[in-house]
N, C-alpha and C positions, 0 to 999 in steps of 0.2 A: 472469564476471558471476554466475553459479550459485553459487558457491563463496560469494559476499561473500552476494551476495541471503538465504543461511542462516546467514552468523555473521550480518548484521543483523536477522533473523527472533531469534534466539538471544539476541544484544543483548536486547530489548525481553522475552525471558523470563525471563533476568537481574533485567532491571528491576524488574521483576514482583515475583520471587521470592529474590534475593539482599538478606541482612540492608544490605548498605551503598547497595543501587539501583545505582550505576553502576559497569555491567563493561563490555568492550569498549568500543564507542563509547556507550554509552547508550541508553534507546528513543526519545529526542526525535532525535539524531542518524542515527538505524536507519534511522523514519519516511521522514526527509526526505530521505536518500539514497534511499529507496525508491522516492519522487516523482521524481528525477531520473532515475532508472532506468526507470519509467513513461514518461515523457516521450520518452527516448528509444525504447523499443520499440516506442511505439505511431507514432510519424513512420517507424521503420523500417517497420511492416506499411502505414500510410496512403501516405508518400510514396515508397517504394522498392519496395515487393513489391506495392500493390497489390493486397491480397489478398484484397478483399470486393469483390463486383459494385454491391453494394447500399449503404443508408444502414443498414438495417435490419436485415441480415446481418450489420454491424460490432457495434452495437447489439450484438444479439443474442449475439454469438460472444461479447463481453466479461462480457456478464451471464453465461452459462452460466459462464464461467470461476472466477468469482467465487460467485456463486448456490447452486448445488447442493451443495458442500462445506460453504459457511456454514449450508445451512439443514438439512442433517445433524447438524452441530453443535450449533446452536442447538437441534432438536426435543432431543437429547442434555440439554443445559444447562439446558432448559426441567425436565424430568424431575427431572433434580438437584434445582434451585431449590423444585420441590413436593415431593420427598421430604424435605430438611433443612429445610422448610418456610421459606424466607431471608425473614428480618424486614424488613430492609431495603427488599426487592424486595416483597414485598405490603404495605408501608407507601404507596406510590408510586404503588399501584393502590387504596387503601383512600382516602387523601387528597388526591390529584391533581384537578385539575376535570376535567370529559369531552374537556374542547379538548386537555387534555396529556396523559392515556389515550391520544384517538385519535392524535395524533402519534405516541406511543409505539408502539402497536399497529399503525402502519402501517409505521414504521423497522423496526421489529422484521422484520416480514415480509416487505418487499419491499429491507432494505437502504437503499432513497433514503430522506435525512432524518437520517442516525444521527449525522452532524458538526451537525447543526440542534440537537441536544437539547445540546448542551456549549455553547450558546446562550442557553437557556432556563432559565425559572426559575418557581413557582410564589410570585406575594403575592399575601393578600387571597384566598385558591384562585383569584385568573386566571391565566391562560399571557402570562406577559410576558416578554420582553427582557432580561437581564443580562449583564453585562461578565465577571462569574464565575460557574461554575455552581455554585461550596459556597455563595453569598447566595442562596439558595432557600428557603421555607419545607419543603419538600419536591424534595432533588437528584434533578431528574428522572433523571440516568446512571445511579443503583439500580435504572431500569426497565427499561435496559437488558439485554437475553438474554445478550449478549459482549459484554462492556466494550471490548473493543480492537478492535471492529467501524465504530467510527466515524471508521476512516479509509476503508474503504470509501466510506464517502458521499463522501470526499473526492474518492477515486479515480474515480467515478459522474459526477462535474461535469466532472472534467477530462474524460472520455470523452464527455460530451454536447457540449461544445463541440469536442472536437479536430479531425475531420471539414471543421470549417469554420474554422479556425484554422492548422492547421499546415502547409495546403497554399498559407497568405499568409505570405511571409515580411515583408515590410512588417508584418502583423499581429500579427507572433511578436514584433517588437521594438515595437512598439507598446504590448500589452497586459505584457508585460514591462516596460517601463518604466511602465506603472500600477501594475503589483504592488508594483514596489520602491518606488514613489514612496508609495502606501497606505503599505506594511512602515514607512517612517520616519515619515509624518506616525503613527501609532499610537505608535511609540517615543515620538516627542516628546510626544504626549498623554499618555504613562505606561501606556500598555496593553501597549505592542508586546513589552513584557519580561517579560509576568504571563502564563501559563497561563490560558484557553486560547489567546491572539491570539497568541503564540511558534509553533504548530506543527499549530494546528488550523483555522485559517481559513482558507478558500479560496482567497479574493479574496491575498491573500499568498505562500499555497503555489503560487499558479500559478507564480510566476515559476520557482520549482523545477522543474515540469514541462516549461517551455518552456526553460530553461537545458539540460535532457538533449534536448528537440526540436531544438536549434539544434548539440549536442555531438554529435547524428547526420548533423543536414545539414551542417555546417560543417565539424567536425574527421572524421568516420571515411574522408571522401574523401580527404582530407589523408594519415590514416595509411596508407589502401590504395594509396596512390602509390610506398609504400615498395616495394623487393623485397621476392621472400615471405618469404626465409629470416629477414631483416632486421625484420619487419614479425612474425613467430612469435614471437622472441626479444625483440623488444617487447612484444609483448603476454604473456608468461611474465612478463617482469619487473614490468608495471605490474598485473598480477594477485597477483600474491604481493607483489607489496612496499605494496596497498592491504591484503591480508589481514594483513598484521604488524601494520602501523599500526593498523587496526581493531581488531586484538587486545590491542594495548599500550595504547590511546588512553588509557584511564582511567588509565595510570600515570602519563604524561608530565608533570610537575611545570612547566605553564605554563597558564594562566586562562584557564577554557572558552570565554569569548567568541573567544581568536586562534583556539586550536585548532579551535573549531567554524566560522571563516573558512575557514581552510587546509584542514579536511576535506573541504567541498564543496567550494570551490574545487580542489582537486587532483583528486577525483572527478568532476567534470564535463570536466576536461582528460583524465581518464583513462579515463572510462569508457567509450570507442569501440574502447580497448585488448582492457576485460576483456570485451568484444562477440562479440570475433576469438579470444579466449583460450577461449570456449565453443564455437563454429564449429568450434573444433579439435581441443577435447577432449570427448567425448561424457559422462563421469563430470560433467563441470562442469555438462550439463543437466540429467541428473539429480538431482543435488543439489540444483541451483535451484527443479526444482519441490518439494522438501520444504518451501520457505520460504515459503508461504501456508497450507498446512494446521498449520503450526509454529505459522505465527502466531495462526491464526484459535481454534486446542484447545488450547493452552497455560493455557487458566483453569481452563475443564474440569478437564484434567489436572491441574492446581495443587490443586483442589478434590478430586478425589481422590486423590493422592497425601500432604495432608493429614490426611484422612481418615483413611488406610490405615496409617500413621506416627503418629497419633495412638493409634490403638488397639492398634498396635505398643509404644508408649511409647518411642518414636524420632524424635517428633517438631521436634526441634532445626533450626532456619532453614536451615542447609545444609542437611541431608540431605532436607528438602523439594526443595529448588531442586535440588541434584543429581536426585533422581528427578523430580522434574517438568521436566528437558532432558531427560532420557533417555526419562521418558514418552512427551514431545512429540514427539520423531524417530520413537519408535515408533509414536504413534498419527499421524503424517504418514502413515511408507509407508503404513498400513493405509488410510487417507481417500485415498489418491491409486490405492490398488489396489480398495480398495470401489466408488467415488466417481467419482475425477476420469479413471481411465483408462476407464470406459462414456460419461463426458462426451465426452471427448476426442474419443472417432471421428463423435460428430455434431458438436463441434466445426472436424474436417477436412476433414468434408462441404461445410461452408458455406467453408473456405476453398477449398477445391479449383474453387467455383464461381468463386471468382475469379482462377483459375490459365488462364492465357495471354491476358490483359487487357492489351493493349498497352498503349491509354490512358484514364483516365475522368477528365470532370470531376469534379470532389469538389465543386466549387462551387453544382452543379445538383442535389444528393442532395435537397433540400428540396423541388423541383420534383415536379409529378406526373408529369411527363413525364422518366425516366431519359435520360441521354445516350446515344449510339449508341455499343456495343462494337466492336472489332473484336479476333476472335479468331486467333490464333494457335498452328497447331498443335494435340496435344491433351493436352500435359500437365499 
């Protein structure tokens, strides 16, 4: 799961940065695997490990996760943006009315909201509603700090509801079958195939998340049923033979809509596999965690490796994109050795709180009154 989690980090810097956009699977396909991979680890910590006492320990532990690396970045990207002084980006803030500033100044800083601006649109200077975000008089996304942070928001939504969702299975196929059901009445409106309602709406993307919540409680019992040896050598194989595919996908000479069926579709069957294939190999988590700081400093890095190649007189599209992967991996480890490993140990603090929790309702977290623990042990 580590291993895929950075070619699809990877993917989306590709996208980014390579003259043709789509290598590996692409970054709309990256995304969306991402979501199902979401989906599933967060039912494994809610409905299996039980790892938070709290509603607000959960909360918490997912922001810190996310939080503190983005907003290292951002202060970073902010800097940039005032030293090349980007046109674009104080256009936004010069012409924008105060209602779409403060959105923007609030996304920017606390992260909630950043999927809302690919929403939004400025006529007449009011903050109105649009189906596209280039019919703007002013595209609010140039106000954005990190343009590819506005999956965050996405991942922000799933997390406020999941708590009280994925420990209903009734409610899993529920609100899943509204998702899909929205997904087509938009196709048949003619949205559901235009950028941003493809892979940036929520209400849609959920069903993604809940297809990897349902491919942990459905399918990885199913596969743990296996013997082990039987159950290793499955999971070796469905690891590496999603990493091929992921890596070939752009070449396969068959129309992105089957392919991009068959890709989640086989990733959702499969990904309980590449679950077990990280459990086993400790390099595969490591790896994994390079794929949010990959993702979140890759513009950053784009931006100066631009730079830096421009006054080289080397600036040719590949050799960008080549040093801006190579940048990215390196400026990962560094964010995750600066960053995310001081995070991390208050991160284990508040999980450890929920280490020997037999049972909690999840249904009463909203409640003032917490459910009664019963402790086990003291590990």
């Amino acid at each position: 799961m580590g291993l895929l989690r950075t070619v699809f980090a990877l993917a989306v810097v590709l996208t980014h940065t390579w003259p043709t956009g789509l290598v590996f699977v692409g970054g709309e396909n990256a995304v969306q695997c991402f979501y199902i991979i979401s989906g599933f680890l967060i039912s494994y910590i809610l409905v299996e490990k039980k790892s938070y006492p709290t509603l607000w320990a959960f909360y918490l532990n997912r922001y810190l996760r996310l939080y503190p690396i983005y907003l290292f970045v951002a202060i970073l990207s902010l800097i940039a943006i005032l030293a090349t002084r980007h046109a674009e980006f104080f256009r936004v803030y010069q012409e924008a009315p105060a209602s779409a500033i403060a959105l923007l100044a609030f996304s920017n800083t606390f992260l909630f909201g950043q999927d809302w601006i690919m929403f939004c649109g400025v006529r007449d200077h009011e903050l109105v509603p649009v189906t596209n975000f280039m019919n703007s008089d002013v595209p609010l996304f140039w106000g954005q700090v990190i343009h590819p942070s506005w999956t965050l928001g996405v991942e922000l939504s799933f997390y406020l509801i999941a708590p009280f969702v994925l420990v209903r299975r009734k409610l899993i196929y529920a609100l899943l079958a509204l998702s899909l059901c929205l997904r087509l009445y938009l196709i048949h409106l003619g949205l559901g195939t235009r950028d941003p309602w493809t892979y940036r709406f929520f209400p849609t993307e959920l069903a993604l998340f809940l297809f990897g919540a349902l491919a942990h409680q459905l399918l990885l019992p199913m596969y743990r049923k296996l013997e082990a040896g039987r159950r290793v050598r499955a999971a070796n194989l469905a690891t590496w033979s999603l990493v091929a595919f992921s890596l070939v996908y752009f070449l396969i000479p068959v129309e992105d809509i089957y392919k991009r069926l068959f890709l989640l579709t086989v990733f959702v069957g499969l990904v309980p596999l590449t679950f077990v294939f990280q459990q086993t190999h400790r390099f595969d988590s490591w790896i994994g965690n390079l794929s949010y700081p990959i993702y979140i400093g890759h513009m950053l890095v784009l931006w100066g490796a631009s730079y830096l190649l421009k006054h080289l007189g080397l600036d040719g599209p590949r050799a960008i994109s080549l040093l801006c992967v190579a940048g990215s991996i390196a400026f990962a480890i560094f964010l995750n050795w600066f960053v995310g490993d001081r995070v991390e140990s208050l991160r284990s603090r508040l999980r450890s709180r929920g280490e020997g929790v037999r049972s909690v309702d999840w249904r009463r977290w909203w409640t003032r009154r917490g459910p009664a623990v019963q402790k086990v042990g003291s590990t």
